[in-house]
C-alpha positions as CSV (number, residue, x, y, z in Angstrom):
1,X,7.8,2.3,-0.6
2,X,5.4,0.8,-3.4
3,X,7.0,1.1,-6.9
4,X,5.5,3.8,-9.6
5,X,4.9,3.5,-13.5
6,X,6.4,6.7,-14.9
7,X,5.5,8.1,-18.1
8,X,7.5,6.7,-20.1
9,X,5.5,2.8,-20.0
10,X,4.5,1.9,-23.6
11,X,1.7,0.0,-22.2
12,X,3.0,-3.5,-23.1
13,X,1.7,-5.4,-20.3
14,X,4.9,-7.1,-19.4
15,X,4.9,-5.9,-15.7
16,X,1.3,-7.3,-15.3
17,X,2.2,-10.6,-15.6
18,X,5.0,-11.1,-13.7
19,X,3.3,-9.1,-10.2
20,X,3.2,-12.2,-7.9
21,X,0.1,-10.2,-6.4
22,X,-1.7,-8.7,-8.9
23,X,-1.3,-5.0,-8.1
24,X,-0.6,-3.9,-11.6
25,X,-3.7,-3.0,-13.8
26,X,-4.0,-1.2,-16.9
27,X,-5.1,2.7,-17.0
28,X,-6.4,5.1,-20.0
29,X,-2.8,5.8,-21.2
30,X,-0.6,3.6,-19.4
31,X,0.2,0.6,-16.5
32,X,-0.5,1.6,-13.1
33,X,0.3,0.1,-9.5
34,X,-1.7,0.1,-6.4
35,X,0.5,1.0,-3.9
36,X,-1.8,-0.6,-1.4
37,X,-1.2,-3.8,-3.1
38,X,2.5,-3.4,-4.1
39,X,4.5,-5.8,-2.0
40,X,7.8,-3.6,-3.2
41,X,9.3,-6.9,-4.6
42,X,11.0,-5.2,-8.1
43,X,10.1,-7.8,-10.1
44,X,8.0,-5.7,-12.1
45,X,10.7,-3.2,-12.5
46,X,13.1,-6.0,-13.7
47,X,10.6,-7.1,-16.3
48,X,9.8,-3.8,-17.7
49,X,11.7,-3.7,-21.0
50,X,11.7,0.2,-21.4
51,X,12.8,1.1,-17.7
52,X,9.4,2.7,-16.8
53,X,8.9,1.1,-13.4
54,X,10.8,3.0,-10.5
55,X,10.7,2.2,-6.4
56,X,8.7,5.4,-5.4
């Protein structure tokens, strides 16, 4: 199961960066993850620095 952005990502970019496949792209009001893309790695999740990023 891909992992989701909840609401509470303050946009920082952080999880971008470290996606080894580039499924993480920004929206209008914050990160979001195509769970097409989303290998379901977590290392997104570990980078997030407010906790935002959940396995959906």
């Amino acid at each position: 199961m891909a992992y989701v952005i909840s609401d509470s990502c303050v946009s920082c970019g952080t999880c971008a960066g470290e996606c080894p496949v580039g499924a993480i792209s920004a929206g209008d009001t914050q990160y979001n993850i195509d769970a097409d893309a989303c290998l379901d790695c977590g290392t997104c999740a570990g980078a997030c620095p407010v906790g935002a990023i959940n396995q959906g």
